[in-house]
N, CA, C and O atoms as a Tripos MOL2 file, in Angstrom:
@<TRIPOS>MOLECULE
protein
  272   271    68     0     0
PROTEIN
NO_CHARGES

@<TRIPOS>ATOM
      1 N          32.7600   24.0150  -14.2830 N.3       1 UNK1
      2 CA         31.3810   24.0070  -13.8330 C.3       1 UNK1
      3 C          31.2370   25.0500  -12.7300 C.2       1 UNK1
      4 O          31.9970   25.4580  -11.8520 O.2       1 UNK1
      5 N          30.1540   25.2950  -13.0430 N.am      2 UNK2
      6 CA         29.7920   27.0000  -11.6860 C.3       2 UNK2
      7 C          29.6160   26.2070  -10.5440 C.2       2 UNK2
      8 O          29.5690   24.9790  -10.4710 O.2       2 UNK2
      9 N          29.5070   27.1970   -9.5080 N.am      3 UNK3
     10 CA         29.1210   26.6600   -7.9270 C.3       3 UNK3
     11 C          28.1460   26.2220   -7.6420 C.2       3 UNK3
     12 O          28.0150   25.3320   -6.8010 O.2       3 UNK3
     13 N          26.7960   27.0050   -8.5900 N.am      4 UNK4
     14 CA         25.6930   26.8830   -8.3950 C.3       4 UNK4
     15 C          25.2260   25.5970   -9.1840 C.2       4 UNK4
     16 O          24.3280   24.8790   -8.7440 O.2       4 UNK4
     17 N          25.7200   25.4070  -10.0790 N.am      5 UNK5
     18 CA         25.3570   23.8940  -11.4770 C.3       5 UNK5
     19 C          25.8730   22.9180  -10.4280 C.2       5 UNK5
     20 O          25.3470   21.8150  -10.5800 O.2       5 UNK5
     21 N          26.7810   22.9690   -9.3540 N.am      6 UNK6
     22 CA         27.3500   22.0800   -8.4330 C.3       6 UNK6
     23 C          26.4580   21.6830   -7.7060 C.2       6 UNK6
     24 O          26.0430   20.5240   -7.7380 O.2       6 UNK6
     25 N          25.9630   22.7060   -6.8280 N.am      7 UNK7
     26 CA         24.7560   22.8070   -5.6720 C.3       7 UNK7
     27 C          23.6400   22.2550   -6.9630 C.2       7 UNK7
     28 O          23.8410   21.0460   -6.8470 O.2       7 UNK7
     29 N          22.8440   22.3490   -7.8390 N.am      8 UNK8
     30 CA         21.6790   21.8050   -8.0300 C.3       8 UNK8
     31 C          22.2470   20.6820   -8.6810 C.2       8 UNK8
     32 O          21.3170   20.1140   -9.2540 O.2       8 UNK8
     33 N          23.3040   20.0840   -8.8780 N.am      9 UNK9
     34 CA         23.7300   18.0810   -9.0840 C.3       9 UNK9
     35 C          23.6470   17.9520   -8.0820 C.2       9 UNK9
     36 O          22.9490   16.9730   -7.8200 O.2       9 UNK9
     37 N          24.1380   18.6240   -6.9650 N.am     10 UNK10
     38 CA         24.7720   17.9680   -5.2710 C.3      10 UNK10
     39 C          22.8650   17.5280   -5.2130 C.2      10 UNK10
     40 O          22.4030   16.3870   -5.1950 O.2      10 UNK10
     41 N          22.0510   18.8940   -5.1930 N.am     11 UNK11
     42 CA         20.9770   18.6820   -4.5570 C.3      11 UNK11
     43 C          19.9270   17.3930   -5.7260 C.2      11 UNK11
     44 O          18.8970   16.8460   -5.3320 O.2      11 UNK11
     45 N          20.4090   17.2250   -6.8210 N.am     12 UNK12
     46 CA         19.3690   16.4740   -7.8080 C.3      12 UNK12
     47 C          19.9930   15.1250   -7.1690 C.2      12 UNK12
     48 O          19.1330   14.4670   -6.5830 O.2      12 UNK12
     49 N          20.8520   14.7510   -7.1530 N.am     13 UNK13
     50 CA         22.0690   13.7990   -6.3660 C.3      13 UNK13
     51 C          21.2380   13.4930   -5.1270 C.2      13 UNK13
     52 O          20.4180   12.5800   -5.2220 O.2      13 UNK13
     53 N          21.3240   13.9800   -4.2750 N.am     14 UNK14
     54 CA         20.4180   13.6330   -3.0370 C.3      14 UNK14
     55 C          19.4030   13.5280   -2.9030 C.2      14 UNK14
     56 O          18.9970   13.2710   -1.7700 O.2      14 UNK14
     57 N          18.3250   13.6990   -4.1740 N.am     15 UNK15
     58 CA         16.9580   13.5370   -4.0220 C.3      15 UNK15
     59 C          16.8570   12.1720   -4.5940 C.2      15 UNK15
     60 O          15.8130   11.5220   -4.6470 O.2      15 UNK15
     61 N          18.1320   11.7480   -5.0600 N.am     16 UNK16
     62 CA         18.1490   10.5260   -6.1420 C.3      16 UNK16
     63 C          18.2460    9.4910   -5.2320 C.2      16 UNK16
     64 O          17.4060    8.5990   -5.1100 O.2      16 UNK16
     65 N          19.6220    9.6410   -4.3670 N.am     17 UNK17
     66 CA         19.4900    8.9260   -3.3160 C.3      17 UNK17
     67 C          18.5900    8.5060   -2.4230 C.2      17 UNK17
     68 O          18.6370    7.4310   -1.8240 O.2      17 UNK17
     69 N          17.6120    9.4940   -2.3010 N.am     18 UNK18
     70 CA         16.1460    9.0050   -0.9430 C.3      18 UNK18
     71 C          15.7200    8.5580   -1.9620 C.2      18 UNK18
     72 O          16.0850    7.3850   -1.8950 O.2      18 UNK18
     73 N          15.3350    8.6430   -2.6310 N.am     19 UNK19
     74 CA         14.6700    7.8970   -3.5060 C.3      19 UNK19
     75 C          15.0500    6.4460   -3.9180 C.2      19 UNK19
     76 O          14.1400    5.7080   -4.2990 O.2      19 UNK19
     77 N          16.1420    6.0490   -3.8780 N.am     20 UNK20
     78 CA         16.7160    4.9550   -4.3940 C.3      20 UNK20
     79 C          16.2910    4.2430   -2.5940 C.2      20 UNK20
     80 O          15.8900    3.0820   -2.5130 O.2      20 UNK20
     81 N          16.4420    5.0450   -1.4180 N.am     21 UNK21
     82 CA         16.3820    4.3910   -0.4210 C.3      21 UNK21
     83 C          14.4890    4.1280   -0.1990 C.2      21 UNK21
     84 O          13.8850    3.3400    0.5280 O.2      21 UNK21
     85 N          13.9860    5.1800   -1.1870 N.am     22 UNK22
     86 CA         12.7720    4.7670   -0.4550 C.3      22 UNK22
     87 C          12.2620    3.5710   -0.9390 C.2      22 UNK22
     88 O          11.4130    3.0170   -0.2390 O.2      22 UNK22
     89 N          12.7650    2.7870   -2.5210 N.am     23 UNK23
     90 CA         12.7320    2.0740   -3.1390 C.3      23 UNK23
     91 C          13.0090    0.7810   -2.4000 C.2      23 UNK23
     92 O          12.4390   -0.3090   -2.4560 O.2      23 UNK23
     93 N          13.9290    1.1570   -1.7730 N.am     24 UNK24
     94 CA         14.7400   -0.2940   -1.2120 C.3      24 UNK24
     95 C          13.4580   -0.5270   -0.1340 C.2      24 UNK24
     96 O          12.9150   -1.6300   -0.2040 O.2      24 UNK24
     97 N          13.0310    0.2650    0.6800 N.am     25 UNK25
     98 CA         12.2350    0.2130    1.8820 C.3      25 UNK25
     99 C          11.0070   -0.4430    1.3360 C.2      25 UNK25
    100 O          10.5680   -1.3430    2.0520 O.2      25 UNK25
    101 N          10.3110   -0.1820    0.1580 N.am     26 UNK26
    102 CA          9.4040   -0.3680   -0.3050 C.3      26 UNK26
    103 C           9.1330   -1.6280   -0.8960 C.2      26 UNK26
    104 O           7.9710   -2.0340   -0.9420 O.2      26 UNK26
    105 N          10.5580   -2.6310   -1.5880 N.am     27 UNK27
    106 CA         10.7680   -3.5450   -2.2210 C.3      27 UNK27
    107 C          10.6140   -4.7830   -0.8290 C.2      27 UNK27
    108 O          10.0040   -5.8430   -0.6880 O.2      27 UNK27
    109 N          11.6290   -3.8610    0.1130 N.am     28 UNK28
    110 CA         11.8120   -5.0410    1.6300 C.3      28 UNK28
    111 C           9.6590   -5.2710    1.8020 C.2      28 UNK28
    112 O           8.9790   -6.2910    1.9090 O.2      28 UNK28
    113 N           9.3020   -3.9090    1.7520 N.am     29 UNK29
    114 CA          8.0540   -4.3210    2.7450 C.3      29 UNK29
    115 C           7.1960   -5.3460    1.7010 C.2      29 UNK29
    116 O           6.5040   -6.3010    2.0530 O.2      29 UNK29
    117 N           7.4830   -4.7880    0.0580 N.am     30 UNK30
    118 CA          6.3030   -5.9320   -0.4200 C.3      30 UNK30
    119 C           7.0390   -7.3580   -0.5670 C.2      30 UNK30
    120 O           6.3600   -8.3540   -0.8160 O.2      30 UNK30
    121 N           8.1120   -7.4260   -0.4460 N.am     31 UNK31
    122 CA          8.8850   -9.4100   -0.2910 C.3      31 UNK31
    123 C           7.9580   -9.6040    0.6060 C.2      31 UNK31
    124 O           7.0580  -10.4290    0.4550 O.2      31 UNK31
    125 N           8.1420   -8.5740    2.0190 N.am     32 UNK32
    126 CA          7.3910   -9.5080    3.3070 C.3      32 UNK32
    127 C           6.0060   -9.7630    2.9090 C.2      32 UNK32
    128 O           5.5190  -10.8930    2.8790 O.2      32 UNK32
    129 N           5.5760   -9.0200    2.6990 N.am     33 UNK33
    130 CA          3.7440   -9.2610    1.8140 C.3      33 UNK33
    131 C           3.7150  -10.5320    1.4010 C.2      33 UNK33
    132 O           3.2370  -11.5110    1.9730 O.2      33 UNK33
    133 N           4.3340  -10.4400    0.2240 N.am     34 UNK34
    134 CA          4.8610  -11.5280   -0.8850 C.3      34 UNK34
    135 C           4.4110  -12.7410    0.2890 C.2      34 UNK34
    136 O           3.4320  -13.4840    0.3560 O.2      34 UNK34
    137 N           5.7680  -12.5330    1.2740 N.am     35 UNK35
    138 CA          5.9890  -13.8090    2.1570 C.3      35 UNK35
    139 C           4.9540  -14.5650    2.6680 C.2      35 UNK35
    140 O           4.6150  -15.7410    2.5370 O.2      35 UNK35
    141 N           4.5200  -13.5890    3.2970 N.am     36 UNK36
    142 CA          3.0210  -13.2780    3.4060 C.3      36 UNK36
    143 C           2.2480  -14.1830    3.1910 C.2      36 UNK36
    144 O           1.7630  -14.9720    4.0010 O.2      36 UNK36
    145 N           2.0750  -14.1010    1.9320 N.am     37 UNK37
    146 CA          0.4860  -14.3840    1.3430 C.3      37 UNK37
    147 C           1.0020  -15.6760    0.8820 C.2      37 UNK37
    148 O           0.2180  -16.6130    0.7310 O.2      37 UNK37
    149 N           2.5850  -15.8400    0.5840 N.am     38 UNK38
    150 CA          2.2570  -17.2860    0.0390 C.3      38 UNK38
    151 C           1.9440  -18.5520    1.1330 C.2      38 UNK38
    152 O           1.4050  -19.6490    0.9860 O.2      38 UNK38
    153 N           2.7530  -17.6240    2.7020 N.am     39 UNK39
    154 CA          2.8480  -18.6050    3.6700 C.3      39 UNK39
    155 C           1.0500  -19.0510    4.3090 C.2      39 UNK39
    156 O           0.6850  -19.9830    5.0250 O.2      39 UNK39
    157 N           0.1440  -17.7470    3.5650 N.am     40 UNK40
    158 CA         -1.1760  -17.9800    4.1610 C.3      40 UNK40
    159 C          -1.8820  -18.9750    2.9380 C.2      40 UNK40
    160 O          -2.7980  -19.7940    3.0160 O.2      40 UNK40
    161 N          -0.8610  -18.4350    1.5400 N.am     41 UNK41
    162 CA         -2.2710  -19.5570    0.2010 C.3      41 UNK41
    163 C          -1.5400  -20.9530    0.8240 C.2      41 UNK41
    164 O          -2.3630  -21.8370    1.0600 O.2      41 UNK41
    165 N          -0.3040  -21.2590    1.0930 N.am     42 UNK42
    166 CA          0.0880  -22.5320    1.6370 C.3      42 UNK42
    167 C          -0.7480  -23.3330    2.5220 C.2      42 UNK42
    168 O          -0.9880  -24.5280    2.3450 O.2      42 UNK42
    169 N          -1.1760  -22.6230    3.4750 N.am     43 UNK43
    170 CA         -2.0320  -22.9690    4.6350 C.3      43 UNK43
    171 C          -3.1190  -23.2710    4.1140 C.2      43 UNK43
    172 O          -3.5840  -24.4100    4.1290 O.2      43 UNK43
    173 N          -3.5080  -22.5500    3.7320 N.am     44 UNK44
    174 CA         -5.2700  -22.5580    2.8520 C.3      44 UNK44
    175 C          -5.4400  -24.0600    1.7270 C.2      44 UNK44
    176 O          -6.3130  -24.9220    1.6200 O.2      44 UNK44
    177 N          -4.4240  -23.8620    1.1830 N.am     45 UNK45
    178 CA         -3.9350  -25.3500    0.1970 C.3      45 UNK45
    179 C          -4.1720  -26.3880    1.3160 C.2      45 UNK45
    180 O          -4.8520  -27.4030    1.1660 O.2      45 UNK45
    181 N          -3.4240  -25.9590    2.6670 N.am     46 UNK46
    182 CA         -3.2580  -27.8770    3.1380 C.3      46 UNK46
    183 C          -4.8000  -27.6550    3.8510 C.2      46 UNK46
    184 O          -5.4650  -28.6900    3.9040 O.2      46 UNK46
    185 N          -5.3500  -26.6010    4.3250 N.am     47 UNK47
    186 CA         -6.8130  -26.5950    4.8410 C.3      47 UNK47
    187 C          -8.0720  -27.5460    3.9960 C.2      47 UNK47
    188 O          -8.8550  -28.3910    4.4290 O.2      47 UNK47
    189 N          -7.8410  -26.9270    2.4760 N.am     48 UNK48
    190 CA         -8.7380  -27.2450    1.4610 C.3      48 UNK48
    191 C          -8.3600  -28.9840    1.2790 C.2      48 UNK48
    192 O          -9.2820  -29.7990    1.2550 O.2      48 UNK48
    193 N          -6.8980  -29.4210    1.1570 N.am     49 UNK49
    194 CA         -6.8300  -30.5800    0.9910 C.3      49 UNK49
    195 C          -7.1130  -31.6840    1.8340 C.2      49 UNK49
    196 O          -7.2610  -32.7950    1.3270 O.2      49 UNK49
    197 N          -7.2570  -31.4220    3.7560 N.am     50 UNK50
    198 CA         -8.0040  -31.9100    4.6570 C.3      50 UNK50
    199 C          -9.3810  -32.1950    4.6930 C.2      50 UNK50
    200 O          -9.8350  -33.2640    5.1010 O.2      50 UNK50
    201 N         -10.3350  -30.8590    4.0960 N.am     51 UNK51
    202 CA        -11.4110  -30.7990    4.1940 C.3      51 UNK51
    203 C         -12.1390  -31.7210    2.9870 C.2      51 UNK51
    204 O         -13.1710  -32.3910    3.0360 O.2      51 UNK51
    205 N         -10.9950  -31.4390    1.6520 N.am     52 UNK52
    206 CA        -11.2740  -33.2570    0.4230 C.3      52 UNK52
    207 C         -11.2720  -34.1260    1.1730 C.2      52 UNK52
    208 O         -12.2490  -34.8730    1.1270 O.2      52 UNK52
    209 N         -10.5970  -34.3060    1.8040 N.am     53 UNK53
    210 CA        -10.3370  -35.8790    2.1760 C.3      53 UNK53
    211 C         -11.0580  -36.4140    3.4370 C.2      53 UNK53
    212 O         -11.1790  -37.5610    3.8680 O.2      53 UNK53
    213 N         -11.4890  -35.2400    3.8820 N.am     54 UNK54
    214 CA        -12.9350  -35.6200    4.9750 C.3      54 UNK54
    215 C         -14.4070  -36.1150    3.9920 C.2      54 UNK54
    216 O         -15.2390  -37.0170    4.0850 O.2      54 UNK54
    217 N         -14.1900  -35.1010    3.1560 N.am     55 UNK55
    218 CA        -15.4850  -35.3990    2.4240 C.3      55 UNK55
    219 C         -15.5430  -36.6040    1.6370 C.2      55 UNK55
    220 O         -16.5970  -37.2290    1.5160 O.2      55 UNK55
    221 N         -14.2370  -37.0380    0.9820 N.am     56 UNK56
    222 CA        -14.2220  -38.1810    0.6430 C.3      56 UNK56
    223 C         -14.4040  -39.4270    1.3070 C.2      56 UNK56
    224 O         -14.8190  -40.5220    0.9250 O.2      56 UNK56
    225 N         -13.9840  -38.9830    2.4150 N.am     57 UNK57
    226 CA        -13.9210  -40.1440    3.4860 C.3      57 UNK57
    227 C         -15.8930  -39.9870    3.6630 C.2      57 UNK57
    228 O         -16.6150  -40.8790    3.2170 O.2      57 UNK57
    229 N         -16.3100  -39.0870    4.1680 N.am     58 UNK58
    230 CA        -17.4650  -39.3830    4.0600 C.3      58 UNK58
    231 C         -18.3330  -39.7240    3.0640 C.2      58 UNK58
    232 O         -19.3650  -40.3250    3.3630 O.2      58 UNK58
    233 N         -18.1200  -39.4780    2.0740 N.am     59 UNK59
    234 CA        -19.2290  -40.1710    1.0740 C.3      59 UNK59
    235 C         -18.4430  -41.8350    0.6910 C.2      59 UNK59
    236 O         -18.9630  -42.6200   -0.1020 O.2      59 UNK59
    237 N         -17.2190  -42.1040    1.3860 N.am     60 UNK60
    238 CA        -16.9510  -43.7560    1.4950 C.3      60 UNK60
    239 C         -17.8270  -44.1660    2.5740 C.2      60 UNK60
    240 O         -18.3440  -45.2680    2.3890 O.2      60 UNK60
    241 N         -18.0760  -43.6860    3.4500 N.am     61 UNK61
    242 CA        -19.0070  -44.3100    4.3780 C.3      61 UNK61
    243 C         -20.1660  -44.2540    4.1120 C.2      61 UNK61
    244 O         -20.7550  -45.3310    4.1950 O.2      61 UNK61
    245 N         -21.0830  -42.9020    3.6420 N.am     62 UNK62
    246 CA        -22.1530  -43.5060    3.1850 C.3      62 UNK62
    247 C         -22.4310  -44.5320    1.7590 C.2      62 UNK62
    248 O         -23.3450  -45.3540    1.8200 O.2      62 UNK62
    249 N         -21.9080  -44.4630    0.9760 N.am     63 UNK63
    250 CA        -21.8270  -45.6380    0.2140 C.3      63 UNK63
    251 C         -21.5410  -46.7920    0.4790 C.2      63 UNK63
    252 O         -21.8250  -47.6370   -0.3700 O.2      63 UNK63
    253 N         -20.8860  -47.2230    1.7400 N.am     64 UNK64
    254 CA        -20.5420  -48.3590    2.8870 C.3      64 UNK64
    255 C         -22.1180  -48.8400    3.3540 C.2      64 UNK64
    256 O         -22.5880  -49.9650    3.1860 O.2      64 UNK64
    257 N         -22.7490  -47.7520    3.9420 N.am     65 UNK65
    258 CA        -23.6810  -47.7800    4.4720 C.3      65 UNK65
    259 C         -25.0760  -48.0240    3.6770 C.2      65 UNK65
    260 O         -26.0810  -48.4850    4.2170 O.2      65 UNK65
    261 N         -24.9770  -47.6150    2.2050 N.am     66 UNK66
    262 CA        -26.3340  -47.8720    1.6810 C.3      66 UNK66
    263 C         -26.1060  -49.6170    1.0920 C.2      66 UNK66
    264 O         -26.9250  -50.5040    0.8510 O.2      66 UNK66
    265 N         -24.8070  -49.5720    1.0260 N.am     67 UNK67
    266 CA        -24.3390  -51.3160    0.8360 C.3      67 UNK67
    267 C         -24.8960  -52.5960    1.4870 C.2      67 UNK67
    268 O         -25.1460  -53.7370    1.0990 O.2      67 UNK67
    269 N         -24.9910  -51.8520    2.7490 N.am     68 UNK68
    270 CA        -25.8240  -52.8050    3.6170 C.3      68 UNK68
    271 C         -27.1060  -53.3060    3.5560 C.2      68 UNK68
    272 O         -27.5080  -54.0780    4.4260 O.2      68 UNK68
@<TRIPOS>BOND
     1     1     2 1
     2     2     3 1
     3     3     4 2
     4     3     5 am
     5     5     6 1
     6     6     7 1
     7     7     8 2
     8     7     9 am
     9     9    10 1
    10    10    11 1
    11    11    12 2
    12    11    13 am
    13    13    14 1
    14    14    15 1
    15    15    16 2
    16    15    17 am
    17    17    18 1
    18    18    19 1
    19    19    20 2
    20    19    21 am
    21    21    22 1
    22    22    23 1
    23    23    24 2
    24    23    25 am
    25    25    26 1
    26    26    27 1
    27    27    28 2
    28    27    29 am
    29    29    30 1
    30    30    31 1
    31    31    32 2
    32    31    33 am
    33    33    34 1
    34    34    35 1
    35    35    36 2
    36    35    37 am
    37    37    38 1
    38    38    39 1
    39    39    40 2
    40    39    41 am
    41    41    42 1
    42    42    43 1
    43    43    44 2
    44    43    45 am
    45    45    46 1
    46    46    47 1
    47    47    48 2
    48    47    49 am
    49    49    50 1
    50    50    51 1
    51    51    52 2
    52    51    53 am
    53    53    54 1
    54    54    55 1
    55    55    56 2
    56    55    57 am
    57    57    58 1
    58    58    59 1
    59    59    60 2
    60    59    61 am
    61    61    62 1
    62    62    63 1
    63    63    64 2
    64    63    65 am
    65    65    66 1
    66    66    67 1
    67    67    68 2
    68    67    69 am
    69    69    70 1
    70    70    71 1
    71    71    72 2
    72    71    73 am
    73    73    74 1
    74    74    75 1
    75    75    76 2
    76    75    77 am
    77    77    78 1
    78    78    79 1
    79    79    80 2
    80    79    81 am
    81    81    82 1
    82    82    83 1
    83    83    84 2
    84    83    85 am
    85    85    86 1
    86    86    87 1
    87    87    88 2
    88    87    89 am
    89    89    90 1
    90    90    91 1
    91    91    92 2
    92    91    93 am
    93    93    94 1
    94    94    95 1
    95    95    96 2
    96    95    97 am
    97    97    98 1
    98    98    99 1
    99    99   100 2
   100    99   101 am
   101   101   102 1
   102   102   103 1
   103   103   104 2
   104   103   105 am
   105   105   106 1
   106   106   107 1
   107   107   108 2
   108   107   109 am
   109   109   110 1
   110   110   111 1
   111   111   112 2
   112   111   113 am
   113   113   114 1
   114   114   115 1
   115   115   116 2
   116   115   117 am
   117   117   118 1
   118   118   119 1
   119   119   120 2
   120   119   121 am
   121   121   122 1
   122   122   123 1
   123   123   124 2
   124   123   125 am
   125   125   126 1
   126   126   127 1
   127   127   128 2
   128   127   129 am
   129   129   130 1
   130   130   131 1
   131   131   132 2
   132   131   133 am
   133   133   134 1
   134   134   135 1
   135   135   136 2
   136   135   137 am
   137   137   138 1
   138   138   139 1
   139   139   140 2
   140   139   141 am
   141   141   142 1
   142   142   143 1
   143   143   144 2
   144   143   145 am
   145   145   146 1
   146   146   147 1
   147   147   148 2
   148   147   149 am
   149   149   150 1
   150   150   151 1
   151   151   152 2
   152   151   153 am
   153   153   154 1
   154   154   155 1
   155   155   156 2
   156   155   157 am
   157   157   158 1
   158   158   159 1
   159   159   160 2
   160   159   161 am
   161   161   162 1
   162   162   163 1
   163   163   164 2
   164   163   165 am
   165   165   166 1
   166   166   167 1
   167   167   168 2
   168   167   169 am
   169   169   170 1
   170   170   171 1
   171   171   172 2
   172   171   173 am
   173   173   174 1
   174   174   175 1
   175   175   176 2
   176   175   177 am
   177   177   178 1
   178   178   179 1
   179   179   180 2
   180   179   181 am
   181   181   182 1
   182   182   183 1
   183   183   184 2
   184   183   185 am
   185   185   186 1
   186   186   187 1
   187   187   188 2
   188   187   189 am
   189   189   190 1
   190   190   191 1
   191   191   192 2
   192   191   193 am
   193   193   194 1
   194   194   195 1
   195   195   196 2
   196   195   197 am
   197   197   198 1
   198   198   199 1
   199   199   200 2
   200   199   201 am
   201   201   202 1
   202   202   203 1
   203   203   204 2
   204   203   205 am
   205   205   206 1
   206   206   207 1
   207   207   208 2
   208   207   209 am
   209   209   210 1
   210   210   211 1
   211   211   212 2
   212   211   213 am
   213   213   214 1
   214   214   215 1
   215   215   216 2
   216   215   217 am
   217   217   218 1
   218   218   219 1
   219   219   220 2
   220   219   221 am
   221   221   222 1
   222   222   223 1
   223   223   224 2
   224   223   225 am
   225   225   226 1
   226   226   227 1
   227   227   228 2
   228   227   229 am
   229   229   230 1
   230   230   231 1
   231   231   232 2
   232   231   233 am
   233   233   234 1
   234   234   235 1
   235   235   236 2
   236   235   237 am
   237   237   238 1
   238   238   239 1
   239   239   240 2
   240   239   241 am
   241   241   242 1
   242   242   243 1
   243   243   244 2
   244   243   245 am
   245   245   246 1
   246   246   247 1
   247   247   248 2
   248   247   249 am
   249   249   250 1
   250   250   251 1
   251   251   252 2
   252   251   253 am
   253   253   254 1
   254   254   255 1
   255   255   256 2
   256   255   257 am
   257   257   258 1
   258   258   259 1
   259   259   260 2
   260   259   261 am
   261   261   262 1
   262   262   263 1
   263   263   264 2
   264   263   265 am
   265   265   266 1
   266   266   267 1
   267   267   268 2
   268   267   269 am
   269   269   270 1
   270   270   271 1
   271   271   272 2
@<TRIPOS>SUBSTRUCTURE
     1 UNK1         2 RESIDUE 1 A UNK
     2 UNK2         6 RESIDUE 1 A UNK
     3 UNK3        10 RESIDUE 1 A UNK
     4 UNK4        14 RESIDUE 1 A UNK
     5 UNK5        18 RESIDUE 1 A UNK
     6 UNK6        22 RESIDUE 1 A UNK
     7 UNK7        26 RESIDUE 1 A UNK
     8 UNK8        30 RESIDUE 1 A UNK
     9 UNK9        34 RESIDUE 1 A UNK
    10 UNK10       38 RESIDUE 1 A UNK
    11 UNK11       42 RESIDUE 1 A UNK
    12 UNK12       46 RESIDUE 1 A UNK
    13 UNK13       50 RESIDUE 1 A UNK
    14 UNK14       54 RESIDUE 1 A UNK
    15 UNK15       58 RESIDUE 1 A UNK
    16 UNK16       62 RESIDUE 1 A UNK
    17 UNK17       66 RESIDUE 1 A UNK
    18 UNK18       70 RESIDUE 1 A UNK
    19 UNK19       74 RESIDUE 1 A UNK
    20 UNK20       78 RESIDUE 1 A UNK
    21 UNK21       82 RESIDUE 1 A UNK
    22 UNK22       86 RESIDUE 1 A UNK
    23 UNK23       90 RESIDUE 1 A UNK
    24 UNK24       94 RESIDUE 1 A UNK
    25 UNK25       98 RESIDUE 1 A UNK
    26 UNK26      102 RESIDUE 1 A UNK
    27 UNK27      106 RESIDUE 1 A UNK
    28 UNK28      110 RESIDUE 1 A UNK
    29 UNK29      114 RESIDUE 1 A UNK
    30 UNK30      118 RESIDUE 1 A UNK
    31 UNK31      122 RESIDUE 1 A UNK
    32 UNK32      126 RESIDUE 1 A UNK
    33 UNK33      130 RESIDUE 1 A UNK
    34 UNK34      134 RESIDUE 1 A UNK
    35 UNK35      138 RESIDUE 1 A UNK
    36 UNK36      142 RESIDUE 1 A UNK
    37 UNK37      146 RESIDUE 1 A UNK
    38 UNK38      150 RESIDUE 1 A UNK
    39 UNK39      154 RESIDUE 1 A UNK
    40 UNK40      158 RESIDUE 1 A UNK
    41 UNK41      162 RESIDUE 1 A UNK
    42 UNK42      166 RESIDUE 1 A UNK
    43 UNK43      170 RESIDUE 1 A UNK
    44 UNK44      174 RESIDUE 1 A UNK
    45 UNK45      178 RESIDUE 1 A UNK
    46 UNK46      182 RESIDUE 1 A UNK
    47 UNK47      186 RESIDUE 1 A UNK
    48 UNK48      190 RESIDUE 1 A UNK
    49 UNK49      194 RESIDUE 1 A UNK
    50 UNK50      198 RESIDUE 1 A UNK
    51 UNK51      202 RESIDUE 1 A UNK
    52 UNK52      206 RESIDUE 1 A UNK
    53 UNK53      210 RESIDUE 1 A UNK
    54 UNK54      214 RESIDUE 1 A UNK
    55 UNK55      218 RESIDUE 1 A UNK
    56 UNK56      222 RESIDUE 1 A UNK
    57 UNK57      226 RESIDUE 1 A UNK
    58 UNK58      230 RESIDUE 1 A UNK
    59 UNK59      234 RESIDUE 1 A UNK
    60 UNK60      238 RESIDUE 1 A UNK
    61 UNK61      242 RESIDUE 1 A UNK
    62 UNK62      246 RESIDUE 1 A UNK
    63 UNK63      250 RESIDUE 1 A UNK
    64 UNK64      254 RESIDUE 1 A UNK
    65 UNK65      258 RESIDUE 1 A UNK
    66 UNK66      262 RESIDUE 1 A UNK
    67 UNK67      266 RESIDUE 1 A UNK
    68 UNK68      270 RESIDUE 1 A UNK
């Protein structure tokens, strides 16, 4: 193999590499996203399931109340 067929693997080689690193960088930042959003739909789930059970609770009381 020539010197030069060396130098453009060496250099196709190292563009492969940032690349493989920019991949990795890119994979880390969308997990955290990921993490993210499930740790906020989680929240939102137990928000929505408080706010049922207020409302339920209130229409037990007014149905308590028209009982009377």
């Amino acid at each position: 193999m020539e010197h030069a067929e060396l130098q453009a693997l060496a250099g196709k080689l190292e563009l492969l590499i940032q690349r493989i690193e920019q991949l990795k960088t890119q994979n880390r930042l969308l997990l955290a996203s990921e993490r993210s959003w499930r740790e906020e739909r989680a929240h939102l789930i137990e928000k929505n399931e408080m706010a049922r059970q207020k409302v339920e609770a209130m229409i037990s009381r007014l149905k308590a109340l028209e009982q009377d």
